[in-house]
ChimeraX commands (.cxc) that place a marker at each C-alpha (Angstrom):
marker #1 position 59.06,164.55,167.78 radius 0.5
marker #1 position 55.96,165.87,166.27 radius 0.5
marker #1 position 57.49,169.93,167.05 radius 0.5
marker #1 position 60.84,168.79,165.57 radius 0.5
marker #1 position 58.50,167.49,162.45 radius 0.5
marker #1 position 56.61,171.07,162.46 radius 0.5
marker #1 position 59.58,173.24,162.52 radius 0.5
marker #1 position 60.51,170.80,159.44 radius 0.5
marker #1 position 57.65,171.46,157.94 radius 0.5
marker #1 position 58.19,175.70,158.25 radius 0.5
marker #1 position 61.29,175.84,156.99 radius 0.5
marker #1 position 60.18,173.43,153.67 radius 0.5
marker #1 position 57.43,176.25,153.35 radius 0.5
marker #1 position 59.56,178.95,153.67 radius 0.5
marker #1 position 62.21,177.24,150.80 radius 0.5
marker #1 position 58.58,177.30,149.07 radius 0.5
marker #1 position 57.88,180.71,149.73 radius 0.5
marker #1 position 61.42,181.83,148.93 radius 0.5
marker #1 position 61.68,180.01,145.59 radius 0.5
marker #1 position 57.90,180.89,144.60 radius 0.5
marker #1 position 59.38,184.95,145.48 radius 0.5
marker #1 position 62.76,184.03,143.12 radius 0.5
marker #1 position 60.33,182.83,140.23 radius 0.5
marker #1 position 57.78,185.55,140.14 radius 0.5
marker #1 position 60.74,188.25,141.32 radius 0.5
marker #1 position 64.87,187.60,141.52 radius 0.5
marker #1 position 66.08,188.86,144.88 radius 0.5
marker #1 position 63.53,191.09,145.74 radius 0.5
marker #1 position 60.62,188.80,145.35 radius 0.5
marker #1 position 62.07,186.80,147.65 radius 0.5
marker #1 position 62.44,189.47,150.25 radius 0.5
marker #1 position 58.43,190.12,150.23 radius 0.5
marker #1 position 58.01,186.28,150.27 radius 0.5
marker #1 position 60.09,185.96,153.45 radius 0.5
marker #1 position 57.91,188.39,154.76 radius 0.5
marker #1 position 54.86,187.41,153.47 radius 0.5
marker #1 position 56.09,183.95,154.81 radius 0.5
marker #1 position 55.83,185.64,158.40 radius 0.5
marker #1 position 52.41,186.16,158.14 radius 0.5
marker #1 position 51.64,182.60,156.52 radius 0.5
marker #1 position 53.75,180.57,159.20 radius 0.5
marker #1 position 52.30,182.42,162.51 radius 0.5
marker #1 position 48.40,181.33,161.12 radius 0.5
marker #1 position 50.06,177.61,160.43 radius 0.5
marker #1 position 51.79,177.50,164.14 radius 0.5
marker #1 position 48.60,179.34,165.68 radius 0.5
marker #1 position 46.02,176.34,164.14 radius 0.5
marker #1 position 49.09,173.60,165.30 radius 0.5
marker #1 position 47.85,175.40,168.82 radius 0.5
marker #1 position 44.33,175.01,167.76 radius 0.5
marker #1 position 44.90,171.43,166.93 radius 0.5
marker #1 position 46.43,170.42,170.39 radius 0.5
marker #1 position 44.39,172.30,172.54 radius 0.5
marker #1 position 40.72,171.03,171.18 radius 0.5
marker #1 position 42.26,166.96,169.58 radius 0.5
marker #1 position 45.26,166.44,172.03 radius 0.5
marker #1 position 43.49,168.04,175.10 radius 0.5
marker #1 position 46.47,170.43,176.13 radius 0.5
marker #1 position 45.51,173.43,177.98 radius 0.5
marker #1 position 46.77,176.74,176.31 radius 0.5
marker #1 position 49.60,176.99,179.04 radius 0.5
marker #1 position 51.06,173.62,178.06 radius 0.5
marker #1 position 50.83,174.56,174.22 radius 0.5
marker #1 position 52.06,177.92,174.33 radius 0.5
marker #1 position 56.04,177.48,174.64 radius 0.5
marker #1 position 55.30,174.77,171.91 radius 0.5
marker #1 position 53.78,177.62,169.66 radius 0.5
marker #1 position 56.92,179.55,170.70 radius 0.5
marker #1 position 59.24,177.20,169.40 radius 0.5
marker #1 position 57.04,175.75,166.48 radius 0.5
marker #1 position 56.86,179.94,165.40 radius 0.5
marker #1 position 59.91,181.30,166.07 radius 0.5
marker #1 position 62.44,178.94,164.69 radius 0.5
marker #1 position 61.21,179.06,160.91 radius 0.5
marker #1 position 60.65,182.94,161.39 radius 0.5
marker #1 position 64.22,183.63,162.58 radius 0.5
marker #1 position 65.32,181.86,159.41 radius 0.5
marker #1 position 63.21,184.13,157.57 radius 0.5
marker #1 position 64.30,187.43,159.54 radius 0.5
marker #1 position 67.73,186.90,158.64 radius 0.5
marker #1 position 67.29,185.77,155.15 radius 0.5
marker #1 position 65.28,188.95,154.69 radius 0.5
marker #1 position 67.89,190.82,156.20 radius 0.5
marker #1 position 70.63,189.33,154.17 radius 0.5
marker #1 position 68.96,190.10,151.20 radius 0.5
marker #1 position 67.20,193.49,152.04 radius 0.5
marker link #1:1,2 radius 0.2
marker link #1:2,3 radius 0.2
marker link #1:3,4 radius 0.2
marker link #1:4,5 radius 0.2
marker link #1:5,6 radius 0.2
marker link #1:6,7 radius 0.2
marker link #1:7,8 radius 0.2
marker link #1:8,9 radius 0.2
marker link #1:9,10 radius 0.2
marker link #1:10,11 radius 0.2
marker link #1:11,12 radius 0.2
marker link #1:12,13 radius 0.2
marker link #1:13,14 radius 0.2
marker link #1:14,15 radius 0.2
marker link #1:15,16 radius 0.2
marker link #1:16,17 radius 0.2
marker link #1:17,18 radius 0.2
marker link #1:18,19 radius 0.2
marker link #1:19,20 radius 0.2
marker link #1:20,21 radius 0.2
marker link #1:21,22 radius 0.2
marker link #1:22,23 radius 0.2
marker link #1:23,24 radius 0.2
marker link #1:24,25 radius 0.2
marker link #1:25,26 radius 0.2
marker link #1:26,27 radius 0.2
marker link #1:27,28 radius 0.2
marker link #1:28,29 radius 0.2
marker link #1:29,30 radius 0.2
marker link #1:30,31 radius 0.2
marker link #1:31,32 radius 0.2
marker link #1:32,33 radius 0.2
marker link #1:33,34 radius 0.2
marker link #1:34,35 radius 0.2
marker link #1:35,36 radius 0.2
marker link #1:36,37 radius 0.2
marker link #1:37,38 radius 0.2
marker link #1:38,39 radius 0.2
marker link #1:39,40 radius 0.2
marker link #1:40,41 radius 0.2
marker link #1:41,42 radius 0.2
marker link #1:42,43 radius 0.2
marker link #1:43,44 radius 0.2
marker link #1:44,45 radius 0.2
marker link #1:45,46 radius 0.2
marker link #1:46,47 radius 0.2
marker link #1:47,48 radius 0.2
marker link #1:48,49 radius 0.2
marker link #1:49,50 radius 0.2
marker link #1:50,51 radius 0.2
marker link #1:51,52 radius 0.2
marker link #1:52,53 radius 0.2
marker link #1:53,54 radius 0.2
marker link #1:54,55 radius 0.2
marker link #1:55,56 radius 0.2
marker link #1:56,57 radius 0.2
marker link #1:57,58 radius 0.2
marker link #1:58,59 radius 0.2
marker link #1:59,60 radius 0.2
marker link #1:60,61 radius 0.2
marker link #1:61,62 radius 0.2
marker link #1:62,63 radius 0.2
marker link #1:63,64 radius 0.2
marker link #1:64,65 radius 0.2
marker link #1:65,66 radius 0.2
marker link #1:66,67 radius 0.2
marker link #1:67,68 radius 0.2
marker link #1:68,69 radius 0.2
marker link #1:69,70 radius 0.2
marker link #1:70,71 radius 0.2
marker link #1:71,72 radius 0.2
marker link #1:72,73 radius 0.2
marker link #1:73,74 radius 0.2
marker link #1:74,75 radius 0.2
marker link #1:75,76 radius 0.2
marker link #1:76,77 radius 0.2
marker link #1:77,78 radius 0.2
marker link #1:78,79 radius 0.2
marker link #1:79,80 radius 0.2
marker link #1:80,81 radius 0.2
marker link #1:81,82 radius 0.2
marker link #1:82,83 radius 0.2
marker link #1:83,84 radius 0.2
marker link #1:84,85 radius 0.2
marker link #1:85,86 radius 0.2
view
């Protein structure tokens, strides 16, 4: 539940990013938020890692797909929106 509840969590900040990109930009500030939302969401899934490897006691190994998953589903979202738009 709690990596359904992050992958939430990245996609509300990419509708941030994306609407924060449409204010300050039309179209194509929201294709360097999308990207910029890369960079943003792979620090917030790497200290999600951080967190349940040193308060959860996971090892690395257990955590990694998690990171996988956690990363990769709000980022695809954002690949293809920046595609679409670009």
């Amino acid at each position: 539940m709690h990596t359904v509840l992050v992958v939430v969590v990245g996609l509300g900040v990419l509708g941030l990013c994306l609407l924060a990109g449409h204010t300050l930009g039309g179209v194509s500030g929201m294709t360097r938020a999308a990207l910029a939302f890369l960079l943003l969401w792979l620090l917030g899934a790497g200290i999600n890692l951080l967190i349940g490897v040193r308060s959860a006691g996971y090892s690395v190994a257990d955590e990694l797909p998690v990171f996988l998953v956690v990363f990769a589903v709000p980022s695809l979202a954002a690949a293809a929106l920046w595609w679409r738009l670009h």
